[in-house]
C-alpha positions as CSV (number, residue, x, y, z in Angstrom):
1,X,-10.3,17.1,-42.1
2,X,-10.8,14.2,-44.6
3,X,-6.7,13.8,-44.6
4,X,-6.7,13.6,-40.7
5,X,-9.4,11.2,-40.9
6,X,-7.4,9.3,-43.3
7,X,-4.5,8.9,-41.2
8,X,-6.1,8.0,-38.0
9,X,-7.7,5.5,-39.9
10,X,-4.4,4.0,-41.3
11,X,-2.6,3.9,-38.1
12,X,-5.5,2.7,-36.4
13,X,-5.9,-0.2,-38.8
14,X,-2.1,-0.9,-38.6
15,X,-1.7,-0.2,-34.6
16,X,-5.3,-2.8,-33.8
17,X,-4.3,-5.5,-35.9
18,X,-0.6,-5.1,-34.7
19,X,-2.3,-5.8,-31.1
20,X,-4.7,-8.3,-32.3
21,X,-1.7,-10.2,-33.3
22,X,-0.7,-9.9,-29.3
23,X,1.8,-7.4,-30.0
24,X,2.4,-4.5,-27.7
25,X,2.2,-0.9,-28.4
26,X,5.2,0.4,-27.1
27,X,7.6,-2.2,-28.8
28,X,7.1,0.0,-31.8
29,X,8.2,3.4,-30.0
30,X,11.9,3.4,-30.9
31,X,13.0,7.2,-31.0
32,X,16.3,6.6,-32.3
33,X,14.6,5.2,-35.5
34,X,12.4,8.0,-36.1
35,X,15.4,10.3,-35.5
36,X,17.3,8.6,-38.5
37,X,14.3,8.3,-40.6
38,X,13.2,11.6,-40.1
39,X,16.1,13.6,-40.2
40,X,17.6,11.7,-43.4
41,X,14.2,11.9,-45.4
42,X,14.2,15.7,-43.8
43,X,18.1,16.4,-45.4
44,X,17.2,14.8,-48.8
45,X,14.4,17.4,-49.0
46,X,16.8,20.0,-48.2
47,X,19.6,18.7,-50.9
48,X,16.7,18.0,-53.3
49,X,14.8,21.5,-53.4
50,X,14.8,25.2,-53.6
51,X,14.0,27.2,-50.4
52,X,11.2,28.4,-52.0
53,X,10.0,24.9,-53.1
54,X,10.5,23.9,-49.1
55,X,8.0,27.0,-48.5
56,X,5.4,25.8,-51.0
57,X,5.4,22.3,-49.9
58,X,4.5,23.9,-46.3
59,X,1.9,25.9,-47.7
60,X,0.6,22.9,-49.9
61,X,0.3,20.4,-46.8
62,X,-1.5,22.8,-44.9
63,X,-4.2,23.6,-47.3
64,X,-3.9,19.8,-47.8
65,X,-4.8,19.4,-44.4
66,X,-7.8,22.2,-44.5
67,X,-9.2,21.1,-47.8
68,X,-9.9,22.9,-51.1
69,X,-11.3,26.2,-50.8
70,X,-12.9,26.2,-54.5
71,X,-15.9,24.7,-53.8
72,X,-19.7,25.0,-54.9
73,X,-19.5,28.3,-53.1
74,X,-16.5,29.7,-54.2
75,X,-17.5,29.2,-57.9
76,X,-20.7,31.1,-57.5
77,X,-19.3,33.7,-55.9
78,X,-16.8,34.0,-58.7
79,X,-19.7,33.2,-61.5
80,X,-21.6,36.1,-59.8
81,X,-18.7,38.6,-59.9
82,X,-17.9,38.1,-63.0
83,X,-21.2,38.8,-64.4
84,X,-21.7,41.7,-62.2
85,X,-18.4,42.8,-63.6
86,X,-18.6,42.5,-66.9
87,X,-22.6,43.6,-66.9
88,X,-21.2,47.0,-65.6
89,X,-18.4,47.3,-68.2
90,X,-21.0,46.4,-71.0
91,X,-23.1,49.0,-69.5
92,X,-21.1,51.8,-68.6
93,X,-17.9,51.1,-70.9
94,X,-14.7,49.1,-69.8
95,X,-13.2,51.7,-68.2
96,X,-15.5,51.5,-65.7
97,X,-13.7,48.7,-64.1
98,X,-10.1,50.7,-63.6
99,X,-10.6,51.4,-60.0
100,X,-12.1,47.8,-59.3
101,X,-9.2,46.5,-61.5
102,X,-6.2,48.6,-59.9
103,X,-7.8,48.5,-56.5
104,X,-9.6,45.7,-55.5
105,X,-9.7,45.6,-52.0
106,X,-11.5,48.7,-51.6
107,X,-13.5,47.7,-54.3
108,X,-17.2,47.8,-53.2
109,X,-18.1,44.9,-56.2
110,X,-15.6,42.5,-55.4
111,X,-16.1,43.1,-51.5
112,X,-19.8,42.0,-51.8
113,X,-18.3,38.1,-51.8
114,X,-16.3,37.8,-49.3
115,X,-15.0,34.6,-49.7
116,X,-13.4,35.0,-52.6
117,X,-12.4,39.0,-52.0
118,X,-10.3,37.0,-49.2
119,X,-8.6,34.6,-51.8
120,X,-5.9,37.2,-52.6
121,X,-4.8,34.8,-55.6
122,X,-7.7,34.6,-57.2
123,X,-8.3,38.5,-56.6
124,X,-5.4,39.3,-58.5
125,X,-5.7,36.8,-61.4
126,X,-9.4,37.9,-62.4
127,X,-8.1,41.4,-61.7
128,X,-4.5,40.7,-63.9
129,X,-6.4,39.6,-67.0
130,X,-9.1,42.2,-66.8
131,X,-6.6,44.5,-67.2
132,X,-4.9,44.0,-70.4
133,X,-8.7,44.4,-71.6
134,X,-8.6,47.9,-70.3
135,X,-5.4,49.0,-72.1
136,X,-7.0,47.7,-75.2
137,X,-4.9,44.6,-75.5
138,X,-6.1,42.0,-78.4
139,X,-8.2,39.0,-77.7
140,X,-5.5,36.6,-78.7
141,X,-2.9,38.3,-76.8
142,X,-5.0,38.5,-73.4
143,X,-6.0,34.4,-73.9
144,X,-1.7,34.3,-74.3
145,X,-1.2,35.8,-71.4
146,X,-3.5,34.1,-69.2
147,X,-2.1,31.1,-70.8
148,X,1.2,31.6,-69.8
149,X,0.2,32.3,-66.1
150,X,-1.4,29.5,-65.6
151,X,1.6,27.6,-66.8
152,X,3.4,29.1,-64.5
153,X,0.8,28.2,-61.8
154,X,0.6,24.4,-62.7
155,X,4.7,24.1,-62.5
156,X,4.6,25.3,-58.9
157,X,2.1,23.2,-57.8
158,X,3.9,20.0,-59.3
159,X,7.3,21.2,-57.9
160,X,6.6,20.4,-54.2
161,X,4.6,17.7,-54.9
162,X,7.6,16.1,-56.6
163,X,9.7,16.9,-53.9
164,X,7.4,15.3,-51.4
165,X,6.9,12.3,-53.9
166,X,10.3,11.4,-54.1
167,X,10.9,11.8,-50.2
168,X,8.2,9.3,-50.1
169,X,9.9,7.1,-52.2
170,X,12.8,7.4,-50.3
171,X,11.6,6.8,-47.2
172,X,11.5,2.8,-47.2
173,X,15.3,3.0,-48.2
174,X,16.2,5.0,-44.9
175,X,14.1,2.7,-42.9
176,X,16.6,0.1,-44.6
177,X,19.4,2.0,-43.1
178,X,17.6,2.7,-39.6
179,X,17.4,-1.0,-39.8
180,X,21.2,-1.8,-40.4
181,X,22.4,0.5,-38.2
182,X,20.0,-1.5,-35.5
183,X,21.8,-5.2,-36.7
184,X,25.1,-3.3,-36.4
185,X,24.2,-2.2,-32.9
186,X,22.7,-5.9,-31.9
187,X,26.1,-7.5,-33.1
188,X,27.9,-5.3,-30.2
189,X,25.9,-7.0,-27.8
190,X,25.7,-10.1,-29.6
191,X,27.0,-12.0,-26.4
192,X,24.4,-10.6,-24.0
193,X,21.1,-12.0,-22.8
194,X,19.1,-13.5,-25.4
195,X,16.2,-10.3,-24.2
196,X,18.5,-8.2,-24.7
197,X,19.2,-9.2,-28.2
198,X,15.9,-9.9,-29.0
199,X,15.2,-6.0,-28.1
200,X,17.5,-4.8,-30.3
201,X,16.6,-7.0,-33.0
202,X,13.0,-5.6,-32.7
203,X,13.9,-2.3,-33.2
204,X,16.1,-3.0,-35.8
205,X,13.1,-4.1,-38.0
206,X,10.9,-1.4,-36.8
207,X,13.1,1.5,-38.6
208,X,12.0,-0.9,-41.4
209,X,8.5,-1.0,-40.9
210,X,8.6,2.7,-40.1
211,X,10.0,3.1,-43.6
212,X,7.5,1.3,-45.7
213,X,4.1,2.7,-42.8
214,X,5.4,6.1,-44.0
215,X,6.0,6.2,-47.2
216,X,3.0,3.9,-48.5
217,X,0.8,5.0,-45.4
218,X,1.0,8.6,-45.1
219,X,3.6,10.5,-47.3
220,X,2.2,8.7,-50.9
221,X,-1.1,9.7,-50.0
222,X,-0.3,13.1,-48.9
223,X,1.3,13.5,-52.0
224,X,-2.0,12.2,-54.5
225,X,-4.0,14.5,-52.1
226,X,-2.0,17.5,-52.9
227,X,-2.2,16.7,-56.7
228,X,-5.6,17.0,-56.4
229,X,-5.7,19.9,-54.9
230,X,-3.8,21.4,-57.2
231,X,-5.8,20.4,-60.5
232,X,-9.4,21.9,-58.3
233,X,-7.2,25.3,-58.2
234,X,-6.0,25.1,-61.6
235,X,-9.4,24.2,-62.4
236,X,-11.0,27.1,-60.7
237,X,-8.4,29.6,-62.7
238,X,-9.1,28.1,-65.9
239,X,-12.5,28.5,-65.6
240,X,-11.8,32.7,-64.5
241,X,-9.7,32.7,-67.5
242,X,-12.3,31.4,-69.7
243,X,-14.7,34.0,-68.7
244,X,-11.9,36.7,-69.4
245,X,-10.9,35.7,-72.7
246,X,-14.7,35.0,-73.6
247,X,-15.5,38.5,-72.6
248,X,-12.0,40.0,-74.6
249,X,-13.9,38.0,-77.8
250,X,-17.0,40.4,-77.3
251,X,-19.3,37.8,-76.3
252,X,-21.8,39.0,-73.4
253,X,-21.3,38.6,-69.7
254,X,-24.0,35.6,-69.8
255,X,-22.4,33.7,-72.6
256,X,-18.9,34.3,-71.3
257,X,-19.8,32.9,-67.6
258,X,-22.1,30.1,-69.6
259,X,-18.7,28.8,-71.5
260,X,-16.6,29.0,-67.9
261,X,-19.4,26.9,-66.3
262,X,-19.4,24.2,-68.9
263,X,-15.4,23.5,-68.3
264,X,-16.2,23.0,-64.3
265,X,-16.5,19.6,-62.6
266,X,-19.9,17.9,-62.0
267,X,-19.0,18.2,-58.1
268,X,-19.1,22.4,-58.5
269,X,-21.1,23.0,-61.3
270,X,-24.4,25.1,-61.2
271,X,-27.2,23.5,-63.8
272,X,-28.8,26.3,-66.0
273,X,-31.5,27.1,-64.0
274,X,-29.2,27.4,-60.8
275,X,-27.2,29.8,-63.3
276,X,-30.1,32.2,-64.1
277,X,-30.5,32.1,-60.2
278,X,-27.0,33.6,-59.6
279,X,-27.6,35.9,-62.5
280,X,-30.6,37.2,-61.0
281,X,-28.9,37.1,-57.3
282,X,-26.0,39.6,-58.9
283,X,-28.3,41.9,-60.6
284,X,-30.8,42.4,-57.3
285,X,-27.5,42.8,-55.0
């Protein structure tokens, strides 16, 4: 919502000061110059990036567009499965947590939080490096592989943020060429009527303006917002990973969720006493 928000806000500005100025709305609606704009910045995507890039950056600008799910909520819900997790396989011995760990959407723990036993990402990471626990898989070889997913993870959230990045460097140059290709247009009719020259003029600098609104006004920003969305997931992850390789270490389900709270954000973070709370919330459920 906040990005939406954003936008209006930007175009508003730019549109009210535009007709402040005396300016006229519909001087500015040129659909040949978003055609040029559009579909050149839309081809360098294409020439620039993998298909499955293109498919991420979809996904990315739409979650951009609903906002971060891994919230204040989502982290105590993932605090409190842990715990009850881990309290269980403390308690009743790891393999306990086979049939939660090999199927957890009929599992009747992770079910009891719904809003993360709907993230099917997150599901199968805490899942993914319980496992190796289960086989009997060291401590420093379940923090490597955890390691090495999360790698993977923060390479394809940069990927179509790059791509978008670089369209949105690229689009002030095509409005450049939207532009030209006006002034090459006006000279063919350089011998009309002065308003008819003056029109063509007009749009001719609006594929420029188009450009630069575009790129500095909605695509850069787009791009920041997705970086941040990004680190908040990688975030989130890190902080499951922590409580994973803190438990592989032997240290109990309290201490392990303890050290994954401590590497959270000030934003999301539970103080102690809102801690114990969760604890207690798990154990009661």
């Amino acid at each position: 919502m906040s990005v939406i928000i954003g936008c209006i806000v930007v175009l508003g500005a730019v549109l009210g000061g535009f007709t402040m100025a005396g300016g006229h709305v519909h001087s500015l609606l040129h659909v040949s110059e978003l055609v040029t704009i559009g579909g050149a910045t839309l081809g360098a995507m294409i020439v620039t990036s993998p298909t499955k890039v293109l498919k991420d950056l979809m996904h990315a600008i739409t979650a951009a567009l609903k906002g971060s799910p891994y919230d204040a909520q989502m982290y105590n819900e993932m605090f409190k499965l842990s715990y009850d997790l881990l309290r269980m396989a403390r308690r009743d011995g790891i393999l306990v947590l086979e049939r939660h760990v090999n199927d957890p959407h009929n599992s009747d723990v992770i079910n009891k939080y719904p809003k993360f036993a709907h993230d099917h990402h997150a599901v199968e990471f805490l899942c993914g490096g319980l496992a190796p626990i289960i086989e009997g898989t060291s401590p420093e070889q379940t923090a490597a592989l955890l390691d090495a997913e999360l790698r993977v993870l923060e390479y394809e959230h940069h990927a179509p943020i790059g791509v978008l990045q670089k369209a949105a460097d690229g689009l002030p140059g095509f409005g450049i060429v939207a532009a030209v290709l006006g002034i090459v247009i006006t000279m063919g009719a350089i011998a009309g009527p002065v308003e008819e020259v003056g029109h063509k003029v007009g749009a001719a600098l609006v594929g420029t303006f188009l450009g630069i609104l575009l790129s500095y006004g909605f695509f850069g920003p787009l791009a920041a917002r997705m970086e941040f969305m990004g680190t908040a997931e990688t975030t989130f992850f890190r902080a499951m990973a922590s409580i994973v390789v803190a438990f592989a270490n032997g240290n109990p389900p309290k201490v392990a969720v303890e050290q994954a709270r401590r590497g959270i954000g000030s934003e999301n973070r539970p103080n102690r006493a809102q801690l114990d709370e969760l604890f207690r919330e798990a154990e009661a459920a």
